[in-house]
C-alpha positions as CSV (number, residue, x, y, z in Angstrom):
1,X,-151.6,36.1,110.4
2,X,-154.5,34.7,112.1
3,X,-156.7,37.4,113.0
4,X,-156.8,38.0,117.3
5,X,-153.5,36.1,117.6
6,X,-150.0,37.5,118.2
7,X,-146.8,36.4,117.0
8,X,-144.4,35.0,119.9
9,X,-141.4,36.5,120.0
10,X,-140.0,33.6,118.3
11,X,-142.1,33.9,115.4
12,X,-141.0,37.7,114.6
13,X,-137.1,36.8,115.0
14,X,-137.4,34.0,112.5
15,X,-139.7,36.5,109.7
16,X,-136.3,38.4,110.3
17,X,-134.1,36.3,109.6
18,X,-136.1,35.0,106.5
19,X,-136.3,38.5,105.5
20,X,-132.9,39.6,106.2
21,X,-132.0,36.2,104.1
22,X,-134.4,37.3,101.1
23,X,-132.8,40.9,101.2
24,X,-135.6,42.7,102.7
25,X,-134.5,44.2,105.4
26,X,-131.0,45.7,106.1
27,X,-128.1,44.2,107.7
28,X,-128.6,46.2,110.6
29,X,-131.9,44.9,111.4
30,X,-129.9,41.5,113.0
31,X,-126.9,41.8,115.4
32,X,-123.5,40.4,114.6
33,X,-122.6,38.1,117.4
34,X,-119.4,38.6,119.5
35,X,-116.7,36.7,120.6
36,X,-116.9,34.8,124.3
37,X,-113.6,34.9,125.0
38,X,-112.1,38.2,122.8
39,X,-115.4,40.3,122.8
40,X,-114.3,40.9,119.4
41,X,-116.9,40.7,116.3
42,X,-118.0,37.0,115.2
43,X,-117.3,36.2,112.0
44,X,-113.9,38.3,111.4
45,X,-111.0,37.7,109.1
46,X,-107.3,37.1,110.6
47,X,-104.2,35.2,108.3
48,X,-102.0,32.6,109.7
49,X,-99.0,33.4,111.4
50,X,-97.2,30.4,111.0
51,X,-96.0,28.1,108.1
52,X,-97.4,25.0,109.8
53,X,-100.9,25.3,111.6
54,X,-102.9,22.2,112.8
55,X,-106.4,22.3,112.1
56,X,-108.0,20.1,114.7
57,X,-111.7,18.7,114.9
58,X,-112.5,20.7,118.2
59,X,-110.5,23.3,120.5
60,X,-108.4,20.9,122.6
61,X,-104.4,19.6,121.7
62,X,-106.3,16.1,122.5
63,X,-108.6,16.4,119.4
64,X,-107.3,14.9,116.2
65,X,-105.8,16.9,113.3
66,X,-107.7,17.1,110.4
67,X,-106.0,19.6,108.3
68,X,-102.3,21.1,108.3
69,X,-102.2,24.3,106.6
70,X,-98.4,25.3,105.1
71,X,-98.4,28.2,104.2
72,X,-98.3,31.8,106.6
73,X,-100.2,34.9,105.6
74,X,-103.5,32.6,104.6
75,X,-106.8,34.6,105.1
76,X,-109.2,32.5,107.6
77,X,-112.6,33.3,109.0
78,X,-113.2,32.9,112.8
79,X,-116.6,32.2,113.2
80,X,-116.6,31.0,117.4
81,X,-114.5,31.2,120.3
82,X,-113.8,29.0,122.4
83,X,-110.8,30.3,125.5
84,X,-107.6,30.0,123.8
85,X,-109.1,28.6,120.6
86,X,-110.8,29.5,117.5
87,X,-112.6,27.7,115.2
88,X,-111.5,29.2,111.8
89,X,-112.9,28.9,107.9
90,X,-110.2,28.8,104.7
91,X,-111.7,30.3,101.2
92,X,-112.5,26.7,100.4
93,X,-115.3,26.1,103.6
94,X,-112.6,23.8,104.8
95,X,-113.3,24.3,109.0
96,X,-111.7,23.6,112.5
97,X,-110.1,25.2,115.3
98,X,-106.6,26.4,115.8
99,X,-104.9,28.2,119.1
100,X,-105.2,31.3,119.4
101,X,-101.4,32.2,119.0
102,X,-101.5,31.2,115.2
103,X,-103.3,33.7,114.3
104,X,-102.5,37.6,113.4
105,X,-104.6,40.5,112.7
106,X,-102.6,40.9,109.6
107,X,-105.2,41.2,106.9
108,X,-104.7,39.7,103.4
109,X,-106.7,38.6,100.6
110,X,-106.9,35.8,97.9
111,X,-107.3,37.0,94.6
112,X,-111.0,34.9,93.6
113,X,-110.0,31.7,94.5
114,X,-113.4,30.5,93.7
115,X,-112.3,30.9,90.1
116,X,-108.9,28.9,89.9
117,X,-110.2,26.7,87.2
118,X,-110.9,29.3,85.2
119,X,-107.4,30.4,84.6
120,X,-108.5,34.2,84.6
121,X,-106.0,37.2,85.2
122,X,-107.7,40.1,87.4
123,X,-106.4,43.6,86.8
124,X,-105.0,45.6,89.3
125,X,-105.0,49.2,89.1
126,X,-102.7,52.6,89.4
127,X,-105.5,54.3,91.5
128,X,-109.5,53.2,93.0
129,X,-111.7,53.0,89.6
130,X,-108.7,53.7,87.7
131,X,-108.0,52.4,83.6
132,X,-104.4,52.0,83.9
133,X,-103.6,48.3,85.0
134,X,-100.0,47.8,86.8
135,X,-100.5,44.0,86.8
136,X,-103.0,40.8,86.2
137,X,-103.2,38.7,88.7
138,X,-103.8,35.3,88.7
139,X,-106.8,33.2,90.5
140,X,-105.6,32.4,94.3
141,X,-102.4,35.1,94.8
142,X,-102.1,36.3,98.3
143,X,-102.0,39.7,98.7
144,X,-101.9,41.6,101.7
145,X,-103.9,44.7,102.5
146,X,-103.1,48.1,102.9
147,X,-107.5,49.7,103.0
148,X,-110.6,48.8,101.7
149,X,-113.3,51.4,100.7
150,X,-116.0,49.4,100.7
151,X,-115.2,49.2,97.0
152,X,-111.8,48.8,96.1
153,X,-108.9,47.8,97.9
154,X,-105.3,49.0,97.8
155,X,-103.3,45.2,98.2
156,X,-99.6,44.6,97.6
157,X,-97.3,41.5,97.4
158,X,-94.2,39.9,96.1
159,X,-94.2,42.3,92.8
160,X,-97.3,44.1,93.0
161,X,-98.8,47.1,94.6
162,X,-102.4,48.7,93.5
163,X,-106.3,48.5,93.5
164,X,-108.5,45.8,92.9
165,X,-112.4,45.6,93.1
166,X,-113.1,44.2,96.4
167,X,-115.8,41.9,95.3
168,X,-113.1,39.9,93.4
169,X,-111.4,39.1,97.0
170,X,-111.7,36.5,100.0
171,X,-110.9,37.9,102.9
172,X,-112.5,40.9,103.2
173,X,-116.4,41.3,103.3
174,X,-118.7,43.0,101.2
175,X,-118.5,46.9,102.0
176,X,-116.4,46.1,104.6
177,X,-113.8,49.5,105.3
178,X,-109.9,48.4,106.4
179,X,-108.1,51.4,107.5
């Protein structure tokens, strides 16, 4: 700092940001941002309700489509609102915006899809930090959630019901509780 000047106030928001990136100060010290239209938190995890959803290039049916996912249950990130749209984010950074009416609340999880070249099985547990496992499961199976700890998660599917570590999951954050 130069010595008799003052920061503007534009000066001390990005030092917080550049420290908030560099881990210095807590996440608290920024706001998360909410939704325009829902006044719900921005970013936030939802699945897909349908089978077929068009991902189009902005939030209007005139925009093209540049993605069609097929499958229902899909984690997706909302990261802005726009009315009756939202512009969503797969596990894969793939982004774009869907109505608002193809989306649930449901939460569910991907098992580390970042590692689905690895062909690596992930344990899942009888209880939180438990040693017994009830089942390995593979790179990219959907699971839905049942709670989060901030730790573990309790997630079931076709087959499979138990905890996992949550840091091995997209589509819940860091810490993040789900009751």
């Amino acid at each position: 700092m130069i010595p008799g000047k003052r920061w503007g106030a534009a000066a001390c928001a990005l030092f917080g940001i550049f420290a908030f990136w560099l881990g210095v100060l807590p996440g608290a010290a920024l706001a998360q941002s909410q939704g325009t239209t829902t006044g719900l938190p921005l970013p936030r995890f939802v699945s897909l309700k349908a089978d077929k959803v068009n991902l189009r290039a902005g939030p209007t049916r005139e925009n093209a489509v540049n993605w069609v996912f097929t499958r229902a249950g899909l984690p997706v990130e909302i990261t802005a609102e726009s009315e009756n749209w939202r512009k969503i984010r797969d596990s894969e950074g793939t982004e774009g915006w869907v109505f608002h009416t193809l989306l649930s609340s449901r939460r569910t999880v991907l098992v580390a899809p970042w590692a689905k070249k690895e062909n690596k099985d992930y344990p899942l547990y009888d209880s939180r930090g438990g040693t017994t496992v009830v089942a390995k499961l593979q790179s990219g199976v959907l699971a839905s959630v049942k709670n989060c700890d901030g730790k573990w998660c309790r997630i079931f599917g076709d087959g499979f019901n138990g905890y996992i570590e949550q840091e091995r999951l997209w589509g819940v954050y860091p810490n993040e509780t789900v009751e």
